[in-house]
N, C-alpha and C positions, 0 to 999 in steps of 0.2 A: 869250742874254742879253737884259734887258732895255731895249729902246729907252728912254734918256731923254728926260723932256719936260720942257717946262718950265714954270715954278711956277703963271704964268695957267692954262696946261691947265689941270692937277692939278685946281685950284679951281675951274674950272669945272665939271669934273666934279663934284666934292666936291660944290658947290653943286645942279646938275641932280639928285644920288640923294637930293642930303636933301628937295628939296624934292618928289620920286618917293614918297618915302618917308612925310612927310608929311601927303603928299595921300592916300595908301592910309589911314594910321591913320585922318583926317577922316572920310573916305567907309566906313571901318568903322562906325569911332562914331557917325555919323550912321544907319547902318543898324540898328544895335543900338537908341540911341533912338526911331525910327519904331518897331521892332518893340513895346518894352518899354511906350511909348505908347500904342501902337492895343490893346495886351493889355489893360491896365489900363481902357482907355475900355469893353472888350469885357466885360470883369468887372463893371465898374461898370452897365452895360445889362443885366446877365444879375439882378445884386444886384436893382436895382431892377424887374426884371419879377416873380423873387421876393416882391418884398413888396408888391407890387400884387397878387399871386396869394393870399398871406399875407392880405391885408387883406378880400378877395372869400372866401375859406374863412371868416373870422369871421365874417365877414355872413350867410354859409347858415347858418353853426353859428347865430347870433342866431336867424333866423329859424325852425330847427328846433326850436327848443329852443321860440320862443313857441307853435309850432302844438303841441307836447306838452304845453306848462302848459293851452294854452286844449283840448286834448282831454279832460285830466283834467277840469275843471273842473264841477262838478256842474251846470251849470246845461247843460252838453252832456248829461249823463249826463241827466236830468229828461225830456229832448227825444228822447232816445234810442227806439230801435225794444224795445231788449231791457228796457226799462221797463214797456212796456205789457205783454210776456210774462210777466212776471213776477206770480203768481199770489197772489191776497191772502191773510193767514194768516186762518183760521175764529176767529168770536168765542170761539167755548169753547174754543180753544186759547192763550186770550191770560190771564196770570196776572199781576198788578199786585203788587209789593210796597207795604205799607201800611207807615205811619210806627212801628207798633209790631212790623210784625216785623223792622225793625234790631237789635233787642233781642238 
C-alpha cells in the first residue's frame, strides 16, 4: 500500500515536475530556434553568393558578346591578314550593268 503524504508534499512535488517539465519544453524550443535561425542565415549567404555569381556571369556574357560585335565588324575585317590574300578579280572579268539593260 501506498504510504500517505501530505497535501504540501504532493504540491511540492507537483510543482518541482512541472517546472522540470517546463524547463525541457524551453531548452527544446530554444534549440529548435537556434537551429531554424542559423539555417535560414545559411540560405540567405548561399542566396546572395548566387547572385553575386549571377551578376559576374552577365558581365563575361557582356563582355563576350562585345569582343564578337567588335570582331565582326568590318573595319577588323579591312585590317585583316586574309584581305590582303585575297586575290583581285581581272578587269575583263568584270561586266557592269547599264541603265538600259533593266529593260
Amino acid at each position: 500500500m501506498r504510504k500517505k503524504q501530505t497535501l504540501n508534499t504532493e504540491i511540492k512535488k507537483t510543482v518541482k515536475l512541472l517546472i522540470t517539465t517546463l524547463t525541457i519544453i524551453i531548452v527544446v524550443l530554444v534549440i529548435v530556434f537556434l537551429f531554424s535561425t542559423s539555417k535560414s542565415a545559411q540560405q540567405g549567404y548561399v542566396l546572395e553568393q548566387a547572385r553575386i555569381q549571377n551578376e559576374q556571369l552577365k558581365n563575361q556574357s557582356e563582355n563576350l558578346k562585345a569582343k564578337v560585335t567588335d570582331a565582326q565588324t568590318t573595319s577588323n575585317f579591312e585590317d585583316s591578314q586574309k584581305l590582303e590574300e585575297m586575290e583581285q578579280t581581272p578587269e575583263e572579268a568584270l561586266d557592269y550593268l547599264l541603265p538600259e539593260d533593266n529593260n
